[in-house]
PDB file of N, CA, C and O in Angstrom:
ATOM      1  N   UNK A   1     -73.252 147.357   7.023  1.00  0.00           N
ATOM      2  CA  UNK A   1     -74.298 148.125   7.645  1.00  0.00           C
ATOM      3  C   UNK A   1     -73.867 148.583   9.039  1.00  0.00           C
ATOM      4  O   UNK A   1     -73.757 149.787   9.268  1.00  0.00           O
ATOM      5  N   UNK A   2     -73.672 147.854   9.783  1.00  0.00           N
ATOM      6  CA  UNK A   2     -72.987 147.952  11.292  1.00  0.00           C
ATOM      7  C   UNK A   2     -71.820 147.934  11.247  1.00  0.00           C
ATOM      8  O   UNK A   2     -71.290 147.148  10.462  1.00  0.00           O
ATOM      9  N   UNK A   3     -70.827 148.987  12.257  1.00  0.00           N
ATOM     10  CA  UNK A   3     -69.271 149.449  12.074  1.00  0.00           C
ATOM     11  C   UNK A   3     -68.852 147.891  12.818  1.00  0.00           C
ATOM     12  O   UNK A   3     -69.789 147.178  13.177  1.00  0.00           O
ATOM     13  N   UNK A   4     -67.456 147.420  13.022  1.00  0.00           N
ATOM     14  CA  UNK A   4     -67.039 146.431  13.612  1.00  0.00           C
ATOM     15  C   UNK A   4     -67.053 146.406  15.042  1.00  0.00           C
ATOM     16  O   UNK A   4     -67.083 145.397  15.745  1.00  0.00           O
ATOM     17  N   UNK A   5     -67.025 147.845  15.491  1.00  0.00           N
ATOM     18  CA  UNK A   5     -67.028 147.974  16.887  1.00  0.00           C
ATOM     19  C   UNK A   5     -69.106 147.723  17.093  1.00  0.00           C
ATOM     20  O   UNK A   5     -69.391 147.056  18.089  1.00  0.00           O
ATOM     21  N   UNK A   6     -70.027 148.089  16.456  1.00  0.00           N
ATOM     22  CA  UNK A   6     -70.991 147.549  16.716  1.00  0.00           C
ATOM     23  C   UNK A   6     -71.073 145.933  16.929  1.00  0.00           C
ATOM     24  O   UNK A   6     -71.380 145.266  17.917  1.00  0.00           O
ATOM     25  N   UNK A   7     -70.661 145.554  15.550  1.00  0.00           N
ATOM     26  CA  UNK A   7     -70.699 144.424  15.220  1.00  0.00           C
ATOM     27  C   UNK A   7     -70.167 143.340  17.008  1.00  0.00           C
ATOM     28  O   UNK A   7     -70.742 142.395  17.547  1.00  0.00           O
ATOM     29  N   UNK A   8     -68.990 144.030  17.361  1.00  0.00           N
ATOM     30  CA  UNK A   8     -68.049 143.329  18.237  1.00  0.00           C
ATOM     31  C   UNK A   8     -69.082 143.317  20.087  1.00  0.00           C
ATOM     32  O   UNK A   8     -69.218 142.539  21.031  1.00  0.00           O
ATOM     33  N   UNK A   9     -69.672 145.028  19.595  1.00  0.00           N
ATOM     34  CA  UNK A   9     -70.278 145.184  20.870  1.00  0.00           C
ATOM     35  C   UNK A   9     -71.082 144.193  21.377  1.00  0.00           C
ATOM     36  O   UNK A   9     -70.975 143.618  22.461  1.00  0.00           O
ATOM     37  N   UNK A  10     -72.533 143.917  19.828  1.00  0.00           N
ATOM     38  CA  UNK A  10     -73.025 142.999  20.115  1.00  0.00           C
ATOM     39  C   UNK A  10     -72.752 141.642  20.478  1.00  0.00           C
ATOM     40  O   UNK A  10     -73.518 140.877  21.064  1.00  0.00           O
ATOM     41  N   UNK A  11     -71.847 141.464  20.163  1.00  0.00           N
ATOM     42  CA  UNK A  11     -71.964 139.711  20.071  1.00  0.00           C
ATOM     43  C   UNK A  11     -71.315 139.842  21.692  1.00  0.00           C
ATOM     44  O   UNK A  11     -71.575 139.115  22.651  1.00  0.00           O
ATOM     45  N   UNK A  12     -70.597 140.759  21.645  1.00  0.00           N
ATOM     46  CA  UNK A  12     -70.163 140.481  23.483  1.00  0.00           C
ATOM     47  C   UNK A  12     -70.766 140.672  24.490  1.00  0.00           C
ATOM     48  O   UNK A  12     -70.368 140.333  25.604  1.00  0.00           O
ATOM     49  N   UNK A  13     -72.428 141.576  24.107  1.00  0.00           N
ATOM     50  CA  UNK A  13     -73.372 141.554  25.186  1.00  0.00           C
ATOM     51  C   UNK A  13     -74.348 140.024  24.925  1.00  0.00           C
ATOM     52  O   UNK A  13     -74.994 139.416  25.778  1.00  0.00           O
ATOM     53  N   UNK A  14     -74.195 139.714  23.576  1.00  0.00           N
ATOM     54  CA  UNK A  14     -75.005 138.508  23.569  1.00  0.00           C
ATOM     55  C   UNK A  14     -74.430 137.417  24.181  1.00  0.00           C
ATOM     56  O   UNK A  14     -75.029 136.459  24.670  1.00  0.00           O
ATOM     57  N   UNK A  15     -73.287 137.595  24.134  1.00  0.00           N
ATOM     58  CA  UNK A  15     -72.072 135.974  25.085  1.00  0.00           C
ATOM     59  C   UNK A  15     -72.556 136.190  26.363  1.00  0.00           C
ATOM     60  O   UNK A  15     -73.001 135.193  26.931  1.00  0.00           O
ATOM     61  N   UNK A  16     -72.591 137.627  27.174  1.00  0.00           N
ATOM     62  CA  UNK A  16     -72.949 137.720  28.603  1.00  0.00           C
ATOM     63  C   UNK A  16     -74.146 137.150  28.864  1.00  0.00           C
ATOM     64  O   UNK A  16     -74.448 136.210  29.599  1.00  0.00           O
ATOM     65  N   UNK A  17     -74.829 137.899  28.109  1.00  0.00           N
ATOM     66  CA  UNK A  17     -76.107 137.370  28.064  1.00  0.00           C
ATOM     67  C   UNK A  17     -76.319 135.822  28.553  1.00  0.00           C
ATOM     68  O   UNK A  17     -76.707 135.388  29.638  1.00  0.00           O
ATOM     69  N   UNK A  18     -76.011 135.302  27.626  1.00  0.00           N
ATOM     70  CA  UNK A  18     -75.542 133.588  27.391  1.00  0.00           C
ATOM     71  C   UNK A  18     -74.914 133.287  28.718  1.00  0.00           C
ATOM     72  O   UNK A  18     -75.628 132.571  29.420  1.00  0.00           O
ATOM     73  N   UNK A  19     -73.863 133.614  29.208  1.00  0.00           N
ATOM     74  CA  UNK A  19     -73.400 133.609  30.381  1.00  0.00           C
ATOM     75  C   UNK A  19     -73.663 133.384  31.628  1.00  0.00           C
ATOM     76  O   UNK A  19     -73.145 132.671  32.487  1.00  0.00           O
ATOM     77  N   UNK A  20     -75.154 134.590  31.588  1.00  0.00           N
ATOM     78  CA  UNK A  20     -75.664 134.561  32.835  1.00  0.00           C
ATOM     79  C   UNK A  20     -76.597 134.128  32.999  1.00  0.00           C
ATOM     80  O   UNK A  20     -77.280 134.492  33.957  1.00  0.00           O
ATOM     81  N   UNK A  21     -77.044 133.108  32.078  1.00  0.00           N
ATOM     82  CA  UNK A  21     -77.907 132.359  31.597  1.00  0.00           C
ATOM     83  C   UNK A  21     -77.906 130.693  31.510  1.00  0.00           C
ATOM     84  O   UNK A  21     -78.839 129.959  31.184  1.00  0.00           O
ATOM     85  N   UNK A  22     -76.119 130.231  32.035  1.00  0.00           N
ATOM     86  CA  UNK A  22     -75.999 128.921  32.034  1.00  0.00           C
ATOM     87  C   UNK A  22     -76.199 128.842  30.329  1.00  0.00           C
ATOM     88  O   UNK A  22     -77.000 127.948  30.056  1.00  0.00           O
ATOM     89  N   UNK A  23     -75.933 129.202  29.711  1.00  0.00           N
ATOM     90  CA  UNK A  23     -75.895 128.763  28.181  1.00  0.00           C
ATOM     91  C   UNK A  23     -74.125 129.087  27.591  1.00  0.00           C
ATOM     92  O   UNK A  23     -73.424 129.877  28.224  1.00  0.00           O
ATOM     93  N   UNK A  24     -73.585 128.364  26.331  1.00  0.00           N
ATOM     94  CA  UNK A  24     -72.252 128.799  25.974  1.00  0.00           C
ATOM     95  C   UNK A  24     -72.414 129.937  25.331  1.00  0.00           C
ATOM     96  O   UNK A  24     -73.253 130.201  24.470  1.00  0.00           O
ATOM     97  N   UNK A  25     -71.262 130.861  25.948  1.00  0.00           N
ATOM     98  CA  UNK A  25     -71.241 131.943  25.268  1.00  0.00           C
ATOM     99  C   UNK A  25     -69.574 132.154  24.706  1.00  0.00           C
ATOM    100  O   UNK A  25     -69.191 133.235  24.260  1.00  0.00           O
ATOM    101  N   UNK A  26     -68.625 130.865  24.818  1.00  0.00           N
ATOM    102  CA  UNK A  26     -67.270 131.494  24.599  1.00  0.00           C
ATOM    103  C   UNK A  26     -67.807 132.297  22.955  1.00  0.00           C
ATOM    104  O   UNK A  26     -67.912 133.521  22.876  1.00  0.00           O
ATOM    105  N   UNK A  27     -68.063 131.475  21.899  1.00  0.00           N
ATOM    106  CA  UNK A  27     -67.304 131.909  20.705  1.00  0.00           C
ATOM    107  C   UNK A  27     -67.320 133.406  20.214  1.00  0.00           C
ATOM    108  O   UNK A  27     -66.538 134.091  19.555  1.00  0.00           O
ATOM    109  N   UNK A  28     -69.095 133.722  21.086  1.00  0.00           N
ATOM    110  CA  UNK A  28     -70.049 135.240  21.031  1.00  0.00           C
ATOM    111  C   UNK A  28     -68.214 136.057  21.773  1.00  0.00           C
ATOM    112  O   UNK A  28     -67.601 136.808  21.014  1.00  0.00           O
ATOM    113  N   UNK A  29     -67.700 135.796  23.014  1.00  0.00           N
ATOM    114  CA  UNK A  29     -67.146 136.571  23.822  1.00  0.00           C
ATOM    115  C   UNK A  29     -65.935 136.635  22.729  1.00  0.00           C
ATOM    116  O   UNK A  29     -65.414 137.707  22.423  1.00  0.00           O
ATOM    117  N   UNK A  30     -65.552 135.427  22.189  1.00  0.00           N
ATOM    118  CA  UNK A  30     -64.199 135.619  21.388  1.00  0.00           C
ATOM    119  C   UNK A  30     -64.811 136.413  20.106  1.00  0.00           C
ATOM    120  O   UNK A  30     -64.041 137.199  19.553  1.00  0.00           O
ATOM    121  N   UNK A  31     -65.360 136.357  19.888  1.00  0.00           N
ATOM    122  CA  UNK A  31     -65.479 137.133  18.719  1.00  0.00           C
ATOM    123  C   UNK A  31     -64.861 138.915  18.716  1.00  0.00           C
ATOM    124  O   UNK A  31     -64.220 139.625  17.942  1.00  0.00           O
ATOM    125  N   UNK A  32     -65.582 139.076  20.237  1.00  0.00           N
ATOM    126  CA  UNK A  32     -65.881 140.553  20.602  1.00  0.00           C
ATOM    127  C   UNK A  32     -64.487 141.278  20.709  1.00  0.00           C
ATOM    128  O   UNK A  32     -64.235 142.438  20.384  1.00  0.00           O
ATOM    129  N   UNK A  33     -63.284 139.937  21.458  1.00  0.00           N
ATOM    130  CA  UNK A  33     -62.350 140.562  21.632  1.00  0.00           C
ATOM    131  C   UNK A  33     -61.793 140.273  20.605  1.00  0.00           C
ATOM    132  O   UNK A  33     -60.693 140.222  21.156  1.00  0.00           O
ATOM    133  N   UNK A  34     -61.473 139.938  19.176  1.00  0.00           N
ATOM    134  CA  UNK A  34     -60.825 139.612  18.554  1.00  0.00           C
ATOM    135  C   UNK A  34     -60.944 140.800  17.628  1.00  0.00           C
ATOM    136  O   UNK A  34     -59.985 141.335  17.073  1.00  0.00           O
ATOM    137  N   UNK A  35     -62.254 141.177  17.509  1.00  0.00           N
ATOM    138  CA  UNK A  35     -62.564 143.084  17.110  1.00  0.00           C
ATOM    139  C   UNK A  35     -62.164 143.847  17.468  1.00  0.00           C
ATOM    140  O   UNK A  35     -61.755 144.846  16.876  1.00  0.00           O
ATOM    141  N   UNK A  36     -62.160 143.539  18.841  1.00  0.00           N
ATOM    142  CA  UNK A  36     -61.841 145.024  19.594  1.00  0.00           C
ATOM    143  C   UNK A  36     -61.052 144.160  20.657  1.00  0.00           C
ATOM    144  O   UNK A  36     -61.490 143.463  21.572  1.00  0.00           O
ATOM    145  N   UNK A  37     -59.509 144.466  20.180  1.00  0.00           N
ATOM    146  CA  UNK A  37     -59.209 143.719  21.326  1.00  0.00           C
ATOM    147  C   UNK A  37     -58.605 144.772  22.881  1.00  0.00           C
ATOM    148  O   UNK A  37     -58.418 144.414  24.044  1.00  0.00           O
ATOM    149  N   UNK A  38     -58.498 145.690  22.430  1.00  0.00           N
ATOM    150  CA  UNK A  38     -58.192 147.162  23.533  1.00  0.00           C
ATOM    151  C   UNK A  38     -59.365 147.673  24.152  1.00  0.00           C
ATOM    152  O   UNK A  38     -59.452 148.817  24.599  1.00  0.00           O
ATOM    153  N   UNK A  39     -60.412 146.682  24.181  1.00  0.00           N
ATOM    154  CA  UNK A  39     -61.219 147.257  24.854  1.00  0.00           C
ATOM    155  C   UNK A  39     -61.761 146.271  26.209  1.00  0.00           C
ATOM    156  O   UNK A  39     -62.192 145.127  26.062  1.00  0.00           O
ATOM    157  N   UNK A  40     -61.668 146.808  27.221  1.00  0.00           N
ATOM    158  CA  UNK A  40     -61.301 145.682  28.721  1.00  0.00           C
ATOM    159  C   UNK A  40     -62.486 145.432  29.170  1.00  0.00           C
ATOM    160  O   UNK A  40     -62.563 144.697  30.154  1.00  0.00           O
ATOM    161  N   UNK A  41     -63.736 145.985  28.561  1.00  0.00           N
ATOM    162  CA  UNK A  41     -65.464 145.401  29.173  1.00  0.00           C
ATOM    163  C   UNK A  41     -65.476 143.798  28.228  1.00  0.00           C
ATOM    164  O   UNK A  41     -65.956 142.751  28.663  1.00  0.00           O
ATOM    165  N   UNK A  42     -64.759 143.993  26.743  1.00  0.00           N
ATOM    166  CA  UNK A  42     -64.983 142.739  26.249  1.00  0.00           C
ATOM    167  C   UNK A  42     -64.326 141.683  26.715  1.00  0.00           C
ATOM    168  O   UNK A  42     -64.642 140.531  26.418  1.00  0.00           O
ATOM    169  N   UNK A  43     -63.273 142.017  27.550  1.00  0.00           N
ATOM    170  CA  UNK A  43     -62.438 140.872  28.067  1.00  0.00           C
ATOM    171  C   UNK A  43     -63.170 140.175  29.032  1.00  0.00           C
ATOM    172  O   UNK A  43     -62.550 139.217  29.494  1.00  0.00           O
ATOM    173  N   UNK A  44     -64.375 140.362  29.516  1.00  0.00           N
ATOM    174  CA  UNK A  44     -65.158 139.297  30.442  1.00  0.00           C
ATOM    175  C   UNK A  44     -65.162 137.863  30.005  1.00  0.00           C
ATOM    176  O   UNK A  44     -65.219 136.998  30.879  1.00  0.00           O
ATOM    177  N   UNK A  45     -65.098 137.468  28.539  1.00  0.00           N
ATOM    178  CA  UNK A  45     -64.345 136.515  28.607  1.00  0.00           C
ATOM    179  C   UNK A  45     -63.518 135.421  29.788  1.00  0.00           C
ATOM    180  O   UNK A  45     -63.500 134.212  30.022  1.00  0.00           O
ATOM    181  N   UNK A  46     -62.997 136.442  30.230  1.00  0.00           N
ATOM    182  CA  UNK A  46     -62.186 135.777  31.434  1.00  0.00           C
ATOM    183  C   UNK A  46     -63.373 135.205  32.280  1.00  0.00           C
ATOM    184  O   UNK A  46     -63.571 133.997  32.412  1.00  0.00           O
ATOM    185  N   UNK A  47     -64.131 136.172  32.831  1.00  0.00           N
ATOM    186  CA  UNK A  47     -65.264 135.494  33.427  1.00  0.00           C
ATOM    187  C   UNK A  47     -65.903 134.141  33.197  1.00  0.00           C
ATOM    188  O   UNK A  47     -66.217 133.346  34.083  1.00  0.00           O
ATOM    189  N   UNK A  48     -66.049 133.990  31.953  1.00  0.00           N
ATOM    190  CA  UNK A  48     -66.284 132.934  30.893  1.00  0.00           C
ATOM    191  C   UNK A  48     -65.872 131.421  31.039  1.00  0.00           C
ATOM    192  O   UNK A  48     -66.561 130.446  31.340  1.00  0.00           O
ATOM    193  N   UNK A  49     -64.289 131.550  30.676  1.00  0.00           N
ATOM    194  CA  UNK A  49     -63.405 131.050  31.131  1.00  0.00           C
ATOM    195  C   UNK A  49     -63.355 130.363  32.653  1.00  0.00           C
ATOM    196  O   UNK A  49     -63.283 129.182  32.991  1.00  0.00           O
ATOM    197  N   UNK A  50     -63.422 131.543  33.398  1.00  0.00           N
ATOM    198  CA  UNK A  50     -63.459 130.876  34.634  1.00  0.00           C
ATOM    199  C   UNK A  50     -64.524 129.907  35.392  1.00  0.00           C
ATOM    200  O   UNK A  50     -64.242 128.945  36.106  1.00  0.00           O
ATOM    201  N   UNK A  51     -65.982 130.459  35.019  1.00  0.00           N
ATOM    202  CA  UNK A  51     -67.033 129.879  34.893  1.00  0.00           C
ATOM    203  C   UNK A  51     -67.098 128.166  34.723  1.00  0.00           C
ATOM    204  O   UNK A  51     -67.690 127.263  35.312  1.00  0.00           O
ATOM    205  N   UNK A  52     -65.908 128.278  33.290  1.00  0.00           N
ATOM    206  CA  UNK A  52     -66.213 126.619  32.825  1.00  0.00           C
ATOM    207  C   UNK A  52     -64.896 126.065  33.556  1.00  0.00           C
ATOM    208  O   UNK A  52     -64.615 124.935  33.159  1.00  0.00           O
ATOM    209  N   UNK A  53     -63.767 126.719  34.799  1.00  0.00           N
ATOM    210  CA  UNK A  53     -62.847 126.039  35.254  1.00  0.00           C
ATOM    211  C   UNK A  53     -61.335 126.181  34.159  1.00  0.00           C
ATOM    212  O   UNK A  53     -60.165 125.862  34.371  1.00  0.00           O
ATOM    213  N   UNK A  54     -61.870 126.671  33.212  1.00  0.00           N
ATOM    214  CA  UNK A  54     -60.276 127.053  32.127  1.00  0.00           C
ATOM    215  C   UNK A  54     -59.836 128.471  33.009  1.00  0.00           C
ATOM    216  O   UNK A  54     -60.042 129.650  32.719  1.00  0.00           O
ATOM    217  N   UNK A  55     -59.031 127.769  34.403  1.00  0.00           N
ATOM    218  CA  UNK A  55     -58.420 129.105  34.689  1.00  0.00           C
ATOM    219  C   UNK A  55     -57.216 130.064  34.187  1.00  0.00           C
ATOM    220  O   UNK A  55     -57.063 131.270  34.381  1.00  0.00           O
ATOM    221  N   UNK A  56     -56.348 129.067  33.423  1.00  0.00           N
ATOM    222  CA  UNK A  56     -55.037 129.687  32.844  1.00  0.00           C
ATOM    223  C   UNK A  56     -55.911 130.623  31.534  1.00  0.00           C
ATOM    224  O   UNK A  56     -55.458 131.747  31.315  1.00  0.00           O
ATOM    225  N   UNK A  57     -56.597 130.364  31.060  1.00  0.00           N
ATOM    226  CA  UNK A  57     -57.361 130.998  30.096  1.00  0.00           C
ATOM    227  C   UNK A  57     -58.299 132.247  30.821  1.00  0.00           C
ATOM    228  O   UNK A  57     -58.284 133.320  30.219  1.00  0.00           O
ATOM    229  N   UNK A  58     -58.864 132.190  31.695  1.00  0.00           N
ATOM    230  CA  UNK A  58     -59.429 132.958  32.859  1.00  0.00           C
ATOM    231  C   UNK A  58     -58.392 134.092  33.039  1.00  0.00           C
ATOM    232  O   UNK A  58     -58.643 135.105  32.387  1.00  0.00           O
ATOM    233  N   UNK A  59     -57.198 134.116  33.851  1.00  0.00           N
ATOM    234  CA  UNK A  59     -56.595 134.705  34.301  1.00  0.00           C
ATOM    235  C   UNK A  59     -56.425 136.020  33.367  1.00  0.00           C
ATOM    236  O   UNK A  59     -56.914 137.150  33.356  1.00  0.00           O
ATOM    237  N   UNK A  60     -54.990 134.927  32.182  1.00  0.00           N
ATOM    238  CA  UNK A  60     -54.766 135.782  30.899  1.00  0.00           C
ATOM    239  C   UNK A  60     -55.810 136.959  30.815  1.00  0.00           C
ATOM    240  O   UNK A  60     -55.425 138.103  31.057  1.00  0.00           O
ATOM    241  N   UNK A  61     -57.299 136.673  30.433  1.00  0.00           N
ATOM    242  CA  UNK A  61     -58.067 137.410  30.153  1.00  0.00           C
ATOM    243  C   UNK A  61     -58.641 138.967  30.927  1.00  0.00           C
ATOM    244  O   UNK A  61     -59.081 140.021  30.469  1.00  0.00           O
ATOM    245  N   UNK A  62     -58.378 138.472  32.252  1.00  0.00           N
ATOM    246  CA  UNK A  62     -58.575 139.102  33.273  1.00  0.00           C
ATOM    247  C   UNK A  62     -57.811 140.290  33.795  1.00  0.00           C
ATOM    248  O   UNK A  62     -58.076 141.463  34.061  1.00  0.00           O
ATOM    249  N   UNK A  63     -56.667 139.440  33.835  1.00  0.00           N
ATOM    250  CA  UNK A  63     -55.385 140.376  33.754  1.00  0.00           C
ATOM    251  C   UNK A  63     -55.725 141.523  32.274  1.00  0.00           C
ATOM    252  O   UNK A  63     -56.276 142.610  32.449  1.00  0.00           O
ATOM    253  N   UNK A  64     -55.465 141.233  31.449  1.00  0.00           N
ATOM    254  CA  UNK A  64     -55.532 141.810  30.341  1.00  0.00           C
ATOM    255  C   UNK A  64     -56.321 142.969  30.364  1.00  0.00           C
ATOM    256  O   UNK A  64     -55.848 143.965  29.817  1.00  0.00           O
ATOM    257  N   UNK A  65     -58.133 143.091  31.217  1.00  0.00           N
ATOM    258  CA  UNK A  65     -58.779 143.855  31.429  1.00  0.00           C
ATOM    259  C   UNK A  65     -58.156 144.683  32.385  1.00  0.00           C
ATOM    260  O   UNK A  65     -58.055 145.881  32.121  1.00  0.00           O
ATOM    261  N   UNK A  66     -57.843 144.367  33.154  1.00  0.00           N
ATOM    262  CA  UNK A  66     -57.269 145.387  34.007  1.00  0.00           C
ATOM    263  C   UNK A  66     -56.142 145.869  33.798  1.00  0.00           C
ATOM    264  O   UNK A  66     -55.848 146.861  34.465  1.00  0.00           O
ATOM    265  N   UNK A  67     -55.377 145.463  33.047  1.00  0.00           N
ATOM    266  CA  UNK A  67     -54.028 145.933  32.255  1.00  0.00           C
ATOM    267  C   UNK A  67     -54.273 147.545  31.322  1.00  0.00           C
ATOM    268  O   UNK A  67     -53.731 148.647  31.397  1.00  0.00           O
ATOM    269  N   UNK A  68     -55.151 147.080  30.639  1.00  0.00           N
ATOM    270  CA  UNK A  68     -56.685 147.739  29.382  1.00  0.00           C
ATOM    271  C   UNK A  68     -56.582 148.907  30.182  1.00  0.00           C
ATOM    272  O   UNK A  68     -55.667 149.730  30.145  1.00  0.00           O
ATOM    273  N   UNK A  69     -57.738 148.921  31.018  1.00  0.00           N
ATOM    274  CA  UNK A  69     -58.347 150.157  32.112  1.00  0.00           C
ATOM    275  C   UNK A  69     -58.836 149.423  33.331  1.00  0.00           C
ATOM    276  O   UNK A  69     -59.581 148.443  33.291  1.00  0.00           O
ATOM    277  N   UNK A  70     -58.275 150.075  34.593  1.00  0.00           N
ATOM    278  CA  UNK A  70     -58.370 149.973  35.801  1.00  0.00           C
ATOM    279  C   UNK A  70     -60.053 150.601  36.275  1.00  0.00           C
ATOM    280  O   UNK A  70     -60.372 150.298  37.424  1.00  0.00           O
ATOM    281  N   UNK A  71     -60.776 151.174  35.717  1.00  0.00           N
ATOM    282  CA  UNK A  71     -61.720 151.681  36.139  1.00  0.00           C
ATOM    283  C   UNK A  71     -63.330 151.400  34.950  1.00  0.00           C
ATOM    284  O   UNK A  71     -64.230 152.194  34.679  1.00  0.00           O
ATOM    285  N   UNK A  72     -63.131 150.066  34.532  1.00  0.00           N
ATOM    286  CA  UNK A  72     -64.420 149.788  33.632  1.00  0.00           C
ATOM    287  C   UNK A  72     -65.697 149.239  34.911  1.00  0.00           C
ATOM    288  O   UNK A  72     -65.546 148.875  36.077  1.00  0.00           O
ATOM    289  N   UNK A  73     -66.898 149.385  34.079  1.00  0.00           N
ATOM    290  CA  UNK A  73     -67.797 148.613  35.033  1.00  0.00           C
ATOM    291  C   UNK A  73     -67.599 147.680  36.057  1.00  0.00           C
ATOM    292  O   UNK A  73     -67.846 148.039  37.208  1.00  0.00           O
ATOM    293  N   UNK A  74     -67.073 146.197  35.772  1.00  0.00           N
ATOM    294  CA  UNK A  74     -66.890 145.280  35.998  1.00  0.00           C
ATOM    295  C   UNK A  74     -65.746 144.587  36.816  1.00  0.00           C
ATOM    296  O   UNK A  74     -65.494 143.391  36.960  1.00  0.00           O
ATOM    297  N   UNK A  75     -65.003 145.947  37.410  1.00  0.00           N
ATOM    298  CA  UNK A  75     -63.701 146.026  36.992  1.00  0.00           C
ATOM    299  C   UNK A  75     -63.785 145.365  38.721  1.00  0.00           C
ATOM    300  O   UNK A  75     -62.916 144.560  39.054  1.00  0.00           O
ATOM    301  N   UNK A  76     -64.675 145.699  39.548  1.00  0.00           N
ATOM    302  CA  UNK A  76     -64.438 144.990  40.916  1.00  0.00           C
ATOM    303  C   UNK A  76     -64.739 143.442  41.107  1.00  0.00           C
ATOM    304  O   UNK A  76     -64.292 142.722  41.999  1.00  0.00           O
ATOM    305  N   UNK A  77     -65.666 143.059  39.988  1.00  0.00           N
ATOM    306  CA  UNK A  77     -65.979 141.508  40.006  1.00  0.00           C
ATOM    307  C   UNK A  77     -64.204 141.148  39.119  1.00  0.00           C
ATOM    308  O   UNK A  77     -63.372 140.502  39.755  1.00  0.00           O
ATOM    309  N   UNK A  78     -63.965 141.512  38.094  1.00  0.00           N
ATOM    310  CA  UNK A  78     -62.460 141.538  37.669  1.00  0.00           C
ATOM    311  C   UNK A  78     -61.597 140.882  39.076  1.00  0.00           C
ATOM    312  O   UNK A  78     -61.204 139.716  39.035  1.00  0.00           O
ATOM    313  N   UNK A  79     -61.392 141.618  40.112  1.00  0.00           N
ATOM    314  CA  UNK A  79     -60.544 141.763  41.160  1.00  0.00           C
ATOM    315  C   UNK A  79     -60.691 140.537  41.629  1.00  0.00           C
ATOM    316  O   UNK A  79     -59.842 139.646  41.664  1.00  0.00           O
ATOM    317  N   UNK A  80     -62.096 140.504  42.089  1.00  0.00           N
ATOM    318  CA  UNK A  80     -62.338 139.740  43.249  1.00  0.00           C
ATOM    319  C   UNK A  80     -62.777 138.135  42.460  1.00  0.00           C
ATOM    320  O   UNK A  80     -63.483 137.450  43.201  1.00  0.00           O
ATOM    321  N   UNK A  81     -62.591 137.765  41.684  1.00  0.00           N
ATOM    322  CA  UNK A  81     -61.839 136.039  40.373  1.00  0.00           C
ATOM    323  C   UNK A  81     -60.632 136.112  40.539  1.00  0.00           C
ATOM    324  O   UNK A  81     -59.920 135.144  40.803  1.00  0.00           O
ATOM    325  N   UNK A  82     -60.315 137.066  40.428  1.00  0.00           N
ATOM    326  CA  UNK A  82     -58.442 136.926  40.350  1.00  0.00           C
ATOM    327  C   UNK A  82     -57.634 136.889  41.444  1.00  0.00           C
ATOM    328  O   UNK A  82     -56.506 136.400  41.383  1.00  0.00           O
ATOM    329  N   UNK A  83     -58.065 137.328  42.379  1.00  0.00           N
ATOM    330  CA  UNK A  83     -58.130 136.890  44.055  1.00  0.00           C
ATOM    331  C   UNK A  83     -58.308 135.314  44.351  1.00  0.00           C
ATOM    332  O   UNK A  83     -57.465 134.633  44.935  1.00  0.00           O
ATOM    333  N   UNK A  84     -59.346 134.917  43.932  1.00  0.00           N
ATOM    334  CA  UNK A  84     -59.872 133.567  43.785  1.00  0.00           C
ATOM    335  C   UNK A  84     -59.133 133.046  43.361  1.00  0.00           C
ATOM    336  O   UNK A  84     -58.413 132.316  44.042  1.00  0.00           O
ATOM    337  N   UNK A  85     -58.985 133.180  42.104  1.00  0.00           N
ATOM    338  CA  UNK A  85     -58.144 131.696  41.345  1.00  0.00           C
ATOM    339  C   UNK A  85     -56.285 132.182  41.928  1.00  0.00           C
ATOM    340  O   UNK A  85     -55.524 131.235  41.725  1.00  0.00           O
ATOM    341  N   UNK A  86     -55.749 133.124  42.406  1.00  0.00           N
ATOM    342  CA  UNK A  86     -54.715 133.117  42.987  1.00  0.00           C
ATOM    343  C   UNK A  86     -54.590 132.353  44.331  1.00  0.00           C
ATOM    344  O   UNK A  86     -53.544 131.776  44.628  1.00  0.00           O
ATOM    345  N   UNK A  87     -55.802 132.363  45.225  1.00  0.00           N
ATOM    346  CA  UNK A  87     -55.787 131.592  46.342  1.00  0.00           C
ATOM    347  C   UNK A  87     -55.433 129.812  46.090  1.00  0.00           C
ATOM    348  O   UNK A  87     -55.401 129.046  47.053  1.00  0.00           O
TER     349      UNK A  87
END
């Protein structure tokens, strides 16, 4: 019924969701990128990651978004974690 990129969209606004909510959202976020993995809004993941202290997992992810596209939404909170966990 729903294309995979729907399918992927959702579950990666539902992980944020979850996210910003103090609730788990990895498996929602892995899902999203494992669909769509060229797409660098789903890589918040990293955010995710960093959240629970898995920074080597954090980074990867992070990097990856900005690797993706330099100019997504998110892309200045992106910067300014990866700043962080480099300090």
């Amino acid at each position: 019924m729903f294309s995979k990129f729907t399918r992927a969209y959702v579950a990666g606004s539902l992980g944020w969701a979850l996210y910003k909510n103090g609730n788990e959202a990895i498996p929602y976020r892995e899902c999203a990128v494992k669909s769509i993995p060229g797409a660098a809004e789903v890589r918040y993941l990293g955010m995710v990651y960093y959240a629970k202290n898995e920074i080597v997992l954090a980074r990867r992810q992070l990097e990856k978004s900005l690797h993706l596209n330099k100019e997504f939404a998110g892309v200045d909170e992106v910067k300014k974690t990866l700043a962080n966990i480099s300090k």
